[in-house]
C-alpha positions in Angstrom: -102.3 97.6 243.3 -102.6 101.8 243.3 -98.6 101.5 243.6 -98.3 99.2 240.8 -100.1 101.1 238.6 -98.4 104.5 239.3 -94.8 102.3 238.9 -95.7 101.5 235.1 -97.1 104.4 234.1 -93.8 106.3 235.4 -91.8 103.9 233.5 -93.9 103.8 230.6 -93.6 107.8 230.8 -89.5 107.2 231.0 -89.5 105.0 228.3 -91.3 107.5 225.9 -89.3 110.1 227.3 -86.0 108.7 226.2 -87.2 107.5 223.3 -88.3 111.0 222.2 -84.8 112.2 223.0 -82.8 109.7 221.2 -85.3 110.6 218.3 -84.6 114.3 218.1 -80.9 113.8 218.6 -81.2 112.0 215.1 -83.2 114.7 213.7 -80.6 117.2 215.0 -77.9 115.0 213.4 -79.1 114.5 209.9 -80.1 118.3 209.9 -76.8 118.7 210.1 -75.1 116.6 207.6 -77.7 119.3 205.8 -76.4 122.3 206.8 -73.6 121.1 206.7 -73.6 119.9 202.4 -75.4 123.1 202.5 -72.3 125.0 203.3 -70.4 123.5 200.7 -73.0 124.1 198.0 -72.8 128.1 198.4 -69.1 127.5 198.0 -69.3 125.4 195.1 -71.7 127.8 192.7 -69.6 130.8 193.8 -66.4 128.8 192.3 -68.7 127.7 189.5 -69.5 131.5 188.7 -65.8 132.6 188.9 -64.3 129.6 186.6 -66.0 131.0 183.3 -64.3 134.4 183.9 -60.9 133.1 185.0 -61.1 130.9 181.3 -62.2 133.8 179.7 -59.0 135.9 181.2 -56.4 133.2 180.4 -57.8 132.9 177.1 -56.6 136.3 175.7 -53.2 135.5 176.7 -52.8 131.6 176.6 -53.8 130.3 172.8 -51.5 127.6 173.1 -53.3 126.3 176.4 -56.5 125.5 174.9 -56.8 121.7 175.9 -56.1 122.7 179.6 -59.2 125.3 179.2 -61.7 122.9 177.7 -60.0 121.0 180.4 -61.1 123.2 183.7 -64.8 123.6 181.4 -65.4 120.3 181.4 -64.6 119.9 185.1 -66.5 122.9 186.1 -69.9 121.2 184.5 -69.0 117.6 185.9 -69.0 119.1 189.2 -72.2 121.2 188.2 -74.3 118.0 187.2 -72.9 115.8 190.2 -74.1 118.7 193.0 -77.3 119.2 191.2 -78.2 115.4 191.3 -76.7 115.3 195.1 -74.3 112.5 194.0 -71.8 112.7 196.7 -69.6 110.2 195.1 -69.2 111.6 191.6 -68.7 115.2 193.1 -65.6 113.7 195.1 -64.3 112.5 191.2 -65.2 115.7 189.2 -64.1 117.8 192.4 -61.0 116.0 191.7 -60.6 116.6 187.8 -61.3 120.4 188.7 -58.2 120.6 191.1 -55.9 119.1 189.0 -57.3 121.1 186.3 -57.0 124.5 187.8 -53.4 123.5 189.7 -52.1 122.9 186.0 -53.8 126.5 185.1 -52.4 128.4 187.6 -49.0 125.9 187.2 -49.0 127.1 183.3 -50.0 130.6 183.9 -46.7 131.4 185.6 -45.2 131.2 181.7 -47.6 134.0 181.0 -45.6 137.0 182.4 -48.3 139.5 180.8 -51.1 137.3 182.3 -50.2 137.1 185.4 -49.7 140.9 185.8 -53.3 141.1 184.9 -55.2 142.7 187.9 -58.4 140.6 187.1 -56.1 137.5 186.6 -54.5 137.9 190.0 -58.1 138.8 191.6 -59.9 135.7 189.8 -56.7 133.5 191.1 -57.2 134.5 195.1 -61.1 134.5 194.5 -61.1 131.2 193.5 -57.9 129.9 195.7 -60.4 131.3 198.3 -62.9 129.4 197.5 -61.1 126.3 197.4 -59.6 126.2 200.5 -62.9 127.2 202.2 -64.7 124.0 200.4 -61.8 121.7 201.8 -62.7 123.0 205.4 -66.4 122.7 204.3 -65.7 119.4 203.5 -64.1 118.6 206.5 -67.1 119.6 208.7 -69.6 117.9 206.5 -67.8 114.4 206.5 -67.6 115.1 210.6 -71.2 115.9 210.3 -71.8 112.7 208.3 -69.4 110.5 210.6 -71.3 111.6 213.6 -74.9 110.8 212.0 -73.3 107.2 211.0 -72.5 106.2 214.0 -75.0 107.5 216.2 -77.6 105.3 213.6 -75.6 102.5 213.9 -75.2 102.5 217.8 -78.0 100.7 220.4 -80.6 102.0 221.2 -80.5 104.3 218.5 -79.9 102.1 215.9 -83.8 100.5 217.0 -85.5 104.3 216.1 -83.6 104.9 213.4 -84.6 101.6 211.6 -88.0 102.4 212.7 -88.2 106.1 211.4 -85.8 105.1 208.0 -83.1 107.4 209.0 -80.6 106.5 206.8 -76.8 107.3 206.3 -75.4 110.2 204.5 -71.9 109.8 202.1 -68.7 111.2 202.8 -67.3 113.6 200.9 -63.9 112.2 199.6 -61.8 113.2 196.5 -59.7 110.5 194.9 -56.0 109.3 195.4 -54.6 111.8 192.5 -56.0 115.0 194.8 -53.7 113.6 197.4 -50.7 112.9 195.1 -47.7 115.1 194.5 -47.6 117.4 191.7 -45.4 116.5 189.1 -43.6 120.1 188.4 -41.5 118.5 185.6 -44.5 117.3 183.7 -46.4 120.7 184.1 -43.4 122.5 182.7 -41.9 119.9 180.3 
């Protein structure tokens, strides 16, 4: 009877054991998918700083651009209101209108010889080209990040604790179809 006893109580203390590992492997995980959106975010509000000072640059020398201005503006505050209300889904969309918005900028600023020999033109441009491609590897580690907290959820035994403790999943971090088209030089130029 002595052995009995000792037998459950060593599984019972397994049990809770592995239980309290799967737990904090979730914890880790959505941490994660944090961090990891939290990466992006310092990326994003240093590109949002630096787009009213590129606009402000090309305005002196483009006055014949303006749509394309209010253009990267109104991209630049879609992309504001979408990361301040954590909307995953409309930040991939206005993330979108702000790449196609900018690629036509610096696309149109190459008929702006005087512009483009602009120090703080030139400057602004690598800043922000900077910027961008370190929010597409951002991206890249947050939708790993995400993937990797999906699954593990989803997966049994896991899939019992994170019912039970209402981990949920996180979004991806996609832009749409256009970010992945080709540019159509002839249009930009035409």
């Amino acid at each position: 009877m002595n052995l009995t006893i000792v037998a459950l109580v060593v599984v019972a203390f397994l049990v809770v054991a592995y239980a309290v590992i799967l737990y904090n492997g979730l914890v880790r995980l959505k941490h994660g998918v944090g961090k990891a959106w939290a990466n992006i975010d310092v990326l994003l509000r240093q590109r949002h700083e630096e787009l009213p000072k590129l606009v402000e640059t090309c305005k002196q020398y483009m006055q014949h651009e303006r749509s394309t201005l209010e253009q990267v503006i109104r991209a630049r505050g879609a992309v504001a209101d979408a990361r301040a209300q954590g909307d995953i889904a409309a930040l991939g969309k206005a993330e979108t209108g702000l790449r196609a918005g900018l690629g036509q900028l610096f696309a149109l600023a190459e008929n702006y010889p005087q512009l483009k020999a602009d120090e703080s033109f030139r400057h602004l441009q690598q800043r922000i080209s900077g910027l961008e491609s370190g929010i597409a590897d951002r991206r890249e580690l947050y939708n790993e990040a995400v993937n990797l907290n999906n699954v593990r959820i989803e997966q049994f035994p896991d899939v019992l604790l994170a019912r039970w403790f209402a981990f949920g999943p996180a979004a991806l971090l996609q832009f749409s179809e256009a970010e992945k088209a080709d540019v159509d030089l002839r249009a930009l130029f035409g």
